[in-house]
C-alpha positions as CSV (number, residue, x, y, z in Angstrom):
1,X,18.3,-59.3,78.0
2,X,17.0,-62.8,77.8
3,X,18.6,-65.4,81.0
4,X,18.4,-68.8,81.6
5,X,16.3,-68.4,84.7
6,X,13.7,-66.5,82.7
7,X,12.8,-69.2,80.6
8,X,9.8,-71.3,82.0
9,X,11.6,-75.2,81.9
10,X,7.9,-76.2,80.8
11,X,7.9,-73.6,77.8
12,X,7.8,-75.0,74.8
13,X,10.8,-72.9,74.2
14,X,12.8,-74.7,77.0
15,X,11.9,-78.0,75.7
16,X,13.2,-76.9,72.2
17,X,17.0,-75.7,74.1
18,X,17.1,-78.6,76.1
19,X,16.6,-80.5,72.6
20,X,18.9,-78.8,71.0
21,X,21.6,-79.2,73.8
22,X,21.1,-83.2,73.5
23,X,21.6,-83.3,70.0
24,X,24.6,-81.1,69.1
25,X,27.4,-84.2,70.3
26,X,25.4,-87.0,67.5
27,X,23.9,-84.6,64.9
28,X,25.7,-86.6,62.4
29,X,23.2,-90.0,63.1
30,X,20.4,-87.3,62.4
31,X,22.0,-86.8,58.9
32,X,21.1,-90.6,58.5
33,X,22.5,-92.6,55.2
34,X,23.6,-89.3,54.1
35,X,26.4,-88.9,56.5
36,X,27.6,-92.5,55.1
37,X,27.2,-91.6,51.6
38,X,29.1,-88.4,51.6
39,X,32.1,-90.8,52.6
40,X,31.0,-92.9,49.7
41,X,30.9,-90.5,47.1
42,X,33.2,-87.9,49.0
43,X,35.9,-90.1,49.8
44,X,35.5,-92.8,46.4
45,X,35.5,-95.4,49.2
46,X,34.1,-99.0,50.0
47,X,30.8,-98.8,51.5
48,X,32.1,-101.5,54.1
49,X,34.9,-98.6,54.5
50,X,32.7,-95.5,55.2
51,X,30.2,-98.4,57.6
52,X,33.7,-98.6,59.4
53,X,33.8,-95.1,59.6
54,X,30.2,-94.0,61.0
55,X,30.5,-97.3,62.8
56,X,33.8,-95.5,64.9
57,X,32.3,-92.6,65.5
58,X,28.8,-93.8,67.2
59,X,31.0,-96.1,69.6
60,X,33.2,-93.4,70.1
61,X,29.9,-91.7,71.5
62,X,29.0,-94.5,73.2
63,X,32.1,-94.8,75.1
64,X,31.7,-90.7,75.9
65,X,28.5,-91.1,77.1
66,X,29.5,-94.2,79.6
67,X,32.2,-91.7,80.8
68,X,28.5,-89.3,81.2
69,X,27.3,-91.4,83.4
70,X,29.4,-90.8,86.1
71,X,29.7,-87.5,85.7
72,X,27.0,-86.0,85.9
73,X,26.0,-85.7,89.4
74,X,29.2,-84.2,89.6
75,X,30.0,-81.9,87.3
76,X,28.8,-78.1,86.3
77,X,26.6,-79.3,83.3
78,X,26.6,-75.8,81.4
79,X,30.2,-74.9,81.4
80,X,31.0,-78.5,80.8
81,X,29.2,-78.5,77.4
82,X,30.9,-75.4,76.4
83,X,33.8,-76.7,76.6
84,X,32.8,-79.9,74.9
85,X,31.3,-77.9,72.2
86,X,34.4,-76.0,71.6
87,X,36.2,-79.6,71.4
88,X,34.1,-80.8,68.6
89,X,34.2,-77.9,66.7
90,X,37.8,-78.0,66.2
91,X,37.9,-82.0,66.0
92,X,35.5,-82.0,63.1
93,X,38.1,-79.1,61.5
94,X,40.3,-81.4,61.6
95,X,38.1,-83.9,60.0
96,X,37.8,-82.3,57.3
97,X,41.5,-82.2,55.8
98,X,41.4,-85.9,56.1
99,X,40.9,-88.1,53.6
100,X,42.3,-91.4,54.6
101,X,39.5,-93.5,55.6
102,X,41.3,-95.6,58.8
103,X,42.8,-92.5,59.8
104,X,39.4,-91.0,60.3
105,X,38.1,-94.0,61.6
106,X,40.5,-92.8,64.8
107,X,39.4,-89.2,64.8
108,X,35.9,-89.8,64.7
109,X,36.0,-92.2,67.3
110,X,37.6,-89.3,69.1
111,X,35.1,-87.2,68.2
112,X,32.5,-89.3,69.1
113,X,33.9,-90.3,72.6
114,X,33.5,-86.2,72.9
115,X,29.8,-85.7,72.0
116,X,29.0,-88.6,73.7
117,X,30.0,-87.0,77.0
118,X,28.0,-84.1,75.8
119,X,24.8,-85.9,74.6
120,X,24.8,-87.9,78.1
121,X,24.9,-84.6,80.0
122,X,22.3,-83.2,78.0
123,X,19.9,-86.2,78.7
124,X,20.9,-86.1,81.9
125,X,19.4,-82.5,82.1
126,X,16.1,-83.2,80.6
127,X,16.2,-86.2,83.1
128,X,16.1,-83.6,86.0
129,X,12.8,-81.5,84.8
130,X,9.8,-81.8,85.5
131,X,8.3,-83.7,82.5
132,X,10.9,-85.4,81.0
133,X,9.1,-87.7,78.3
134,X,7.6,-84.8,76.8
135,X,10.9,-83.0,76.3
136,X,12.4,-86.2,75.1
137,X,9.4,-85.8,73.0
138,X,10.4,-82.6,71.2
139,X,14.4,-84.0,70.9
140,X,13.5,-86.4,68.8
141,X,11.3,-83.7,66.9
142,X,14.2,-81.6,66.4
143,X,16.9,-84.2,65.4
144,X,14.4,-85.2,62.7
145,X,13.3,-81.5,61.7
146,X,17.1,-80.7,61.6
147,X,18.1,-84.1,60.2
148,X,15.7,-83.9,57.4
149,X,17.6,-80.5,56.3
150,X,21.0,-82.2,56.3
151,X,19.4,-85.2,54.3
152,X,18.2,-82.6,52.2
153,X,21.4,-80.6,51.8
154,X,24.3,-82.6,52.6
155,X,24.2,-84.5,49.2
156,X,24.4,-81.6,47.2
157,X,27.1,-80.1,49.6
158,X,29.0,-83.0,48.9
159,X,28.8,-82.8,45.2
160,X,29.9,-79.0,45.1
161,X,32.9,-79.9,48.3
162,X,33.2,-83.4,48.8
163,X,33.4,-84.8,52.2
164,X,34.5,-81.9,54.3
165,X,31.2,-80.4,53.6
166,X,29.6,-83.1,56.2
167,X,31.9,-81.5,59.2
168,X,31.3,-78.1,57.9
169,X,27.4,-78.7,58.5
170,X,28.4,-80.4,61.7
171,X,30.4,-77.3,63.1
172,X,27.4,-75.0,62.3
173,X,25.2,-77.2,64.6
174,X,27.7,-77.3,67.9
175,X,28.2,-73.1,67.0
176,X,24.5,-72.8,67.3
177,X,24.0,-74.9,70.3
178,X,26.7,-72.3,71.9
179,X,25.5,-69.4,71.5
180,X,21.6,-70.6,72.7
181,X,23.6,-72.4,75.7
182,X,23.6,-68.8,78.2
183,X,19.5,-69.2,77.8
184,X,18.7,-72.8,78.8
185,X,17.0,-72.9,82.0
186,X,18.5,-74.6,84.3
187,X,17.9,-77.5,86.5
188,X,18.3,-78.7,90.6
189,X,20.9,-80.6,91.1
190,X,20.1,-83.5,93.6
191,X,22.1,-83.1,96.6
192,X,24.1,-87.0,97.3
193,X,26.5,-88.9,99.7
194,X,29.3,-90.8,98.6
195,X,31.4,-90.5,95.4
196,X,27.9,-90.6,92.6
197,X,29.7,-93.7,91.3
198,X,27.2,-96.3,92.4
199,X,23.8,-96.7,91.0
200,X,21.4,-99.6,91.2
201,X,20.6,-101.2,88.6
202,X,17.4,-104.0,88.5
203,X,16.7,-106.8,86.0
204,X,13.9,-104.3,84.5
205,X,16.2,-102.1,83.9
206,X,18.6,-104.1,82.0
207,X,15.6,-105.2,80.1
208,X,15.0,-101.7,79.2
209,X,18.1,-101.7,78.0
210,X,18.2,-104.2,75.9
211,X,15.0,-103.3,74.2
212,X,16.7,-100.0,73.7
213,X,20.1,-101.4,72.4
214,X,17.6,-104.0,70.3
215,X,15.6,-100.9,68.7
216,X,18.5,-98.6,68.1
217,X,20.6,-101.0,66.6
218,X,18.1,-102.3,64.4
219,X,16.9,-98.8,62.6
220,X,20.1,-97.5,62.5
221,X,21.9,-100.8,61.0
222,X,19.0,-100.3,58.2
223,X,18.7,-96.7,58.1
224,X,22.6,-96.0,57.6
225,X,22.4,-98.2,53.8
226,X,19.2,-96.2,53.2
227,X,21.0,-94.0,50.8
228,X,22.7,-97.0,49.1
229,X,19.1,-98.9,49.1
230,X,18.0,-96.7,47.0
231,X,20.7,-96.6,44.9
232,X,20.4,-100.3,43.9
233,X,16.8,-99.4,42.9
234,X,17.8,-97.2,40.2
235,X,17.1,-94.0,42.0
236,X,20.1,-91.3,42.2
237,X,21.3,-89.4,44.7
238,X,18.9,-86.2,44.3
239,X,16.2,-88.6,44.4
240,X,17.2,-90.8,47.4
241,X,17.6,-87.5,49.1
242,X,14.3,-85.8,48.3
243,X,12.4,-88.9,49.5
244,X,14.1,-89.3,52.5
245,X,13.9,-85.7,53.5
246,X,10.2,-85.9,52.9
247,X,10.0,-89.2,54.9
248,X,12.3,-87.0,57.5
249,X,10.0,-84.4,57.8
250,X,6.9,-86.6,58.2
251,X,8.7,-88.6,60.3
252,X,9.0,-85.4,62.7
253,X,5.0,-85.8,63.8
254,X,6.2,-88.8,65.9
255,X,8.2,-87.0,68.6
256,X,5.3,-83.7,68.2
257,X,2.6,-86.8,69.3
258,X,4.9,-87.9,72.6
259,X,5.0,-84.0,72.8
260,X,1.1,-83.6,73.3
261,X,0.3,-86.7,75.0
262,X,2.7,-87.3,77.3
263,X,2.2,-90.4,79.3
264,X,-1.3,-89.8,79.4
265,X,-1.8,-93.3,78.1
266,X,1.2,-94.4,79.9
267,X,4.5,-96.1,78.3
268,X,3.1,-99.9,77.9
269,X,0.8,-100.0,74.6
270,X,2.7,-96.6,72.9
271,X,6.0,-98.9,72.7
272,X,4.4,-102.2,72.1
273,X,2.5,-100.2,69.6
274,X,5.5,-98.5,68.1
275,X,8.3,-101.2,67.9
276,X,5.8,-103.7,66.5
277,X,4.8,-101.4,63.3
278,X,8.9,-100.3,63.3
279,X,9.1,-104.4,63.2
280,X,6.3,-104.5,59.8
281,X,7.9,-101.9,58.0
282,X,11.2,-102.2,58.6
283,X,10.7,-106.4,56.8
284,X,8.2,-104.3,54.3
285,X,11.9,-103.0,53.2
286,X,12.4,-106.2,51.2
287,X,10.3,-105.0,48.4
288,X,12.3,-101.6,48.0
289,X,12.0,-102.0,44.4
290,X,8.7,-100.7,44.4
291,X,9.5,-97.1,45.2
292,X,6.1,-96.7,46.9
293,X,6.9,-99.4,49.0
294,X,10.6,-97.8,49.6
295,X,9.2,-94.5,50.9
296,X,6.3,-95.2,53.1
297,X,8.7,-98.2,54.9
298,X,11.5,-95.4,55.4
299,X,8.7,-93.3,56.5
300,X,6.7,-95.4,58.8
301,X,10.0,-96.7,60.4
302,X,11.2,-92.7,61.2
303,X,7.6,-91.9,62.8
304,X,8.0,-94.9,64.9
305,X,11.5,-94.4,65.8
306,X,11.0,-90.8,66.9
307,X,7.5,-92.0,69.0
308,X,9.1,-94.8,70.8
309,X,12.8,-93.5,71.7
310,X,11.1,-91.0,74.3
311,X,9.1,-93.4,75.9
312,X,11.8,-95.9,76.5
313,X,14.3,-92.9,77.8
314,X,11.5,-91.6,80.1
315,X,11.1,-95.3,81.4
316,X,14.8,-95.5,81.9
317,X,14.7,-91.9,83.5
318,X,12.4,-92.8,85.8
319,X,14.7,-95.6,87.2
320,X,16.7,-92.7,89.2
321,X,16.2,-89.0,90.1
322,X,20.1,-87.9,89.3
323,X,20.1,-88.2,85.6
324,X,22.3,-91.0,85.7
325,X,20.2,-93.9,84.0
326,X,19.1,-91.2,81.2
327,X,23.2,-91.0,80.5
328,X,23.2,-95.1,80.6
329,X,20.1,-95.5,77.9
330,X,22.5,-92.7,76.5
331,X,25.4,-95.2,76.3
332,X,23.3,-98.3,75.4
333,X,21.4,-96.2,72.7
334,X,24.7,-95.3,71.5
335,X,26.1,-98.7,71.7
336,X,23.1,-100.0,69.7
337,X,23.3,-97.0,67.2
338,X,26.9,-98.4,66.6
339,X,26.7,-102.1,66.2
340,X,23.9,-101.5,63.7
341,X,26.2,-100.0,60.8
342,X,28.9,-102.3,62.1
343,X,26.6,-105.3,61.5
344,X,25.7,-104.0,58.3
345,X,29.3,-103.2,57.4
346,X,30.2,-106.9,58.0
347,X,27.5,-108.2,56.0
348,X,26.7,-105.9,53.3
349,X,29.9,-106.8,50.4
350,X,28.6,-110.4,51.1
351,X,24.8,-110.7,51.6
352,X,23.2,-107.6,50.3
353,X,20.6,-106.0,52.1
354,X,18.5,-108.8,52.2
355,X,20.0,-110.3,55.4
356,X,20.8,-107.0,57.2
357,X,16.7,-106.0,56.8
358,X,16.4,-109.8,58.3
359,X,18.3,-109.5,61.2
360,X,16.7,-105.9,62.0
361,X,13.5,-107.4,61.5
362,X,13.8,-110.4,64.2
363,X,15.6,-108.1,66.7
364,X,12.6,-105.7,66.6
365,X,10.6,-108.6,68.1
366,X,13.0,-109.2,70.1
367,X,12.3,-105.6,71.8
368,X,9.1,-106.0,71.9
369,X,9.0,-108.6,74.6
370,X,11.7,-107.0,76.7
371,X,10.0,-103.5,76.7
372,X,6.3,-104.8,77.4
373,X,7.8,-107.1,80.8
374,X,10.0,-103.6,81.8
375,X,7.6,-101.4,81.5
376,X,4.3,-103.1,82.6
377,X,6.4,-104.1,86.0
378,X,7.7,-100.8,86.4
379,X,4.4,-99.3,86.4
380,X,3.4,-101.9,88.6
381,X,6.2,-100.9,91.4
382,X,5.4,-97.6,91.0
383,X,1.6,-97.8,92.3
C-alpha cells in the first residue's frame, strides 16, 4: 500500500500531488471565461452580473488565503485540507440550486474565502520542499492541463444542465484531490517562537507583490471576457471553446519549461522576459477580429502566464522559510485575480473591450519594472 512517506518529494509524482493540492480551493479561475459564461448562458444574466459573480468568489479566496497566512505555521496542513475539502464540496452543492445571481454572489464569496484557506496552505507546502519553483512549475502545468478540459467541457455541460453543471465539475476536482491527499509526502515543519503572527516584510517584497497583483489582475481581467471576446467576433460557443482549449493545452508547455529549468538561469530575465511578451500580446488583443490574431494572443498570453507565476511565487517564497510569504503572494495573487473581472465588470456595458485590453496592457508594464528592481536586489542580498 502506497504512503505519503514513500513518495520521493522530488518525484515528479510528488510535484504533481502537491500541484493538485494547490489547485483544488480556485479550480474554477482554471475553467477561465468559461466559468463566467456558464453564468451567462446558464443563468440568462448580465455579463456585468456573472463579472459580479466570479469577481465574489476570487475575493472570497483572497480573503481565505490572508486568513492562510497566519495559519500555517500553526496548523496540521493535511487534516486541515480535508476538512476544507469536505467544506467546498458541499458549498458548491449548494451552489448549484441557486439561481439568483446576488444570492450567489454571497455563497461564492463563501466559497471562495474557503479554498482560499486551502490554496494558501497548499502553497505554503510546496514553499517548504526542497525545490519549490520547479513544483510551482508543474501547478501551473496542471491548472492549465486540467483547465483546458473544463474549457473544453464545461460549455457543452452547460448546454445539456445549465449552470449547476460548473459546481458539479468543481465537486469532482475537491473529491479527487481527497482521495490522493493520504499519499502526498509530507513536509518539515519549521520549529518557531512566539505566536507565527509576525513576519517581516521589506520594500522588495512589496514590490513583488505588486508586480504579482499587477500581472494577475491584468490576464485574468482579460482572460475572464475571453469567452465573450469571441463571441462579438462572430464565433459561437463550440468555437470559442475549441480554441481556447487548444490555446489551454499549448499554454501548458509554459509551467513544463519552469519544470525543467528551474532557476538555472535565475528569476531576473525569465520574468522580464515573460511579463513583457504577456504585455505584446495581451494589446495584440485589439485586433481579435482576425481570428488568427485572436488565438495566438490567447495563446501567447497563457504560455507566459503559466512561465512567469512560478518564478514570482518562488521569489516571494524565498523571502521566508515557514511558508508564510508563499500564502501572502497567495492572497495578493488572489486579490489581483479578483479586481481584474471586477475592473472589467465595471467597464465592460460601457466601454467594450477596447479599454479593459488598455488598462491590462499598461499595468503589464507596470510589472515589469517592479519585478526586474525585486528580483535583481533579491539576488543581490542573497550572494
Amino acid at each position: 500500500m502506497i504512503k505519503a512517506n514513500s513518495i520521493s518529494q522530488t518525484s515528479l509524482v510528488a510535484a504533481f500531488m502537491y500541484s493538485i493540492l494547490a489547485t483544488a480551493g480556485l479550480f474554477y479561475v482554471n475553467l477561465g471565461g468559461a466559468f463566467l459564461s456558464a453564468f451567462v448562458d446558464g443563468l440568462q444574466i448580465g455579463r456585468d452580473e456573472a463579472g459580479f459573480i466570479v469577481s465574489a468568489n476570487k475575493y472570497g479566496a483572497a480573503f481565505g488565503a490572508l486568513i492562510a497566512t497566519f495559519l500555517v505555521k500553526k496548523i496540521p496542513w493535511r487534516k486541515a485540507a480535508a476538512l476544507l475539502l469536505v467544506l467546498m464540496i458541499l458549498v458548491d452543492i449548494v451552489s448549484s440550486q441557486i439561481t439568483d445571481p446576488q444570492s450567489l454572489i454571497y455563497v461564492r464569496f463563501l466559497h471562495g474565502t474557503i479554498g482560499g484557506i486551502s490554496v494558501g496552505i497548499g502553497l505554503s507546502v510546496i514553499a517548504r520542499t526542497v525545490d519549490p519553483d520547479k513544483i510551482f512549475g508543474m501547478l501551473l502545468a496542471v491548472q492549465y492541463s486540467f483547465g483546458s478540459l473544463g474549457i473544453w467541457t464545461v460549455p457543452r455541460l452547460v448546454d445539456a444542465f445549465g449552470h449547476m453543471a460548473v459546481f458539479g465539475v468543481l465537486s469532482l476536482f475537491s473529491i479527487m484531490t481527497l482521495l490522493i491527499l493520504p499519499f502526498i509526502p509530507d513536509v518539515k515543519t519549521k520549529k518557531t517562537n512566539g505566536t507565527g503572527f509576525k513576519f517581516n516584510i521589506s520594500y522588495l517584497l512589496v514590490f513583488a507583490l505588486l508586480a504579482l497583483f499587477l500581472f494577475q489582475a491584468s490576464n485574468m481581467g482579460v482572460a475572464d471576457y475571453a469567452f465573450e471576446l469571441g463571441k462579438d467576433i462572430g464565433l459561437v460557443n463550440n468555437e470559442v471553446s475549441n480554441m481556447l482549449t487548444i490555446a489551454n493545452i499549448i499554454s501548458i508547455s509554459g509551467g513544463i519549461l519552469v519544470y525543467i529549468i528551474g532557476t538555472k538561469y535565475g528569476r531576473t530575465a525569465p520574468l522580464v522576459l515573460g511579463i513583457s511578451i504577456s504585455a505584446i500580446f495581451t494589446f495584440l488583443l485589439h485586433y481579435s477580429s482576425n481570428t488568427s490574431i485572436y488565438f495566438l494572443a490567447n495563446t501567447v498570453t497563457g504560455i507566459a502566464w503559466a512561465f512567469v507565476i512560478p518564478y514570482i511565487l518562488g521569489l516571494c517564497a524565498s523571502f521566508d522559510s515557514h511558508g508564510q510569504m508563499a500564502a501572502l503572494a497567495g492572497f495578493i495573487s488572489k486579490v489581483g485575480l479578483a479586481t481584474g473581472p471586477l475592473v472589467g465588470a465595471l467597464l465592460i456595458i460601457e466601454y467594450g473591450f477596447g479599454l479593459i485590453i488598455n488598462i491590462a496592457s499598461i499595468a503589464l508594464v507596470l510589472a515589469v519594472v517592479f519585478i526586474y528592481i525585486s528580483s535583481i536586489k533579491q539576488r543581490e542580498s542573497a550572494e
